[in-house]
Each structure stands twice: as structure tokens, then as C-alpha cells.
C-alpha positions in Angstrom: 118.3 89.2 60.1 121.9 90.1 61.2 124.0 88.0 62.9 123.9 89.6 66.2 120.0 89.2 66.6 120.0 85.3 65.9 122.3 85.0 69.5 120.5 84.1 72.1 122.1 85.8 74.8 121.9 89.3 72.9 118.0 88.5 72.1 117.3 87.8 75.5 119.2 91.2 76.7 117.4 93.1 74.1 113.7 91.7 74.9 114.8 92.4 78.5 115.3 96.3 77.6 112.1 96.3 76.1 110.1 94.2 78.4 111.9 96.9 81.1 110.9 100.1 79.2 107.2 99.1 78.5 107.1 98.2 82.4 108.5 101.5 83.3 105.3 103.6 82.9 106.9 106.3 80.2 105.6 104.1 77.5 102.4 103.7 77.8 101.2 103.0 74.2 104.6 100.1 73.9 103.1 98.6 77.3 99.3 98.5 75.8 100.7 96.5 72.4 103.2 94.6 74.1 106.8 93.8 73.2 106.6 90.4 71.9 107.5 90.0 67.9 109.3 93.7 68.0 112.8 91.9 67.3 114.0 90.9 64.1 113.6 86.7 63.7 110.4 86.4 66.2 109.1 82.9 65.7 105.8 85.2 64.7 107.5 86.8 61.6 107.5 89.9 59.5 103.7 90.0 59.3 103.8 90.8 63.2 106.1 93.3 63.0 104.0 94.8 59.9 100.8 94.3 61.8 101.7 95.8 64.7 103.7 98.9 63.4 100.4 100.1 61.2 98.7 99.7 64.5 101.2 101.9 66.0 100.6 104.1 63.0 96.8 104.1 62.8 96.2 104.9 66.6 98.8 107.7 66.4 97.0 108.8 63.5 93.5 108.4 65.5 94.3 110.2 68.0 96.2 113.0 66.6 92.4 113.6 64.6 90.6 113.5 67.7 92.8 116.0 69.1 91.9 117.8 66.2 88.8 117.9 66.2 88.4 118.2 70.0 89.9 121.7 69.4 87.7 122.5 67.3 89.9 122.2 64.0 88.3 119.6 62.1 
């Protein structure tokens, strides 16, 4: 983890930018997982951040196939 993300004050600036942008209505999909474990050091770990990126991953994927076949494609 860098050095940076271990201070306190710059971790509790960042989770406030992303507690902000999920609260903000442009992102819905970071508001429906949350924002919790997205910063390097959580007390929940890697396998969090892992876990919750393939999510990311495997809905976008989801839907993109829905999509699809919705128009007929697939």
C-alpha cells in the first residue's frame, strides 16, 4: 500500500470523494455495491477488492448480453 493511503486524514478525504460521488446519482452501479473496501489497506482486504471488482465485471458483462439479446443479436 503506498504511503499516502495508510494516513488517515488522506483516507478519510478519499472515502469522502467516493462516499460523495456514489450519493450523487451519476453512479448508480458504485452506489448499488457501495464504497466500502474500494481503498487500498481496508481492514476487509484484497479479497474485497477482488470480490467486488469481478462483481463489477460480471454485471457489466450481464447486462451488456441482455442488451444483446434484447436486440435481437444473440
Amino acid at each position: 500500500m503506498p504511503r499516502r493511503a495508510a494516513e488517515p486524514a488522506w483516507r478519510a478525504s478519499a472515502q469522502a470523494h467516493l462516499d460523495a460521488l456514489a450519493a450523487s446519482g451519476d453512479y448508480p452501479h458504485l452506489a448499488a455495491f457501495g464504497t466500502r473496501g474500494l481503498l487500498p489497506g481496508d481492514d476487509d482486504g484484497d479479497d474485497t477488492m477482488f470480490d467486488t471488482g469481478l462483481e463489477w465485471l460480471l454485471t457489466g458483462i450481464e447486462a451488456r448480453l441482455s442488451a444483446t439479446r434484447a436486440e435481437g443479436r444473440g
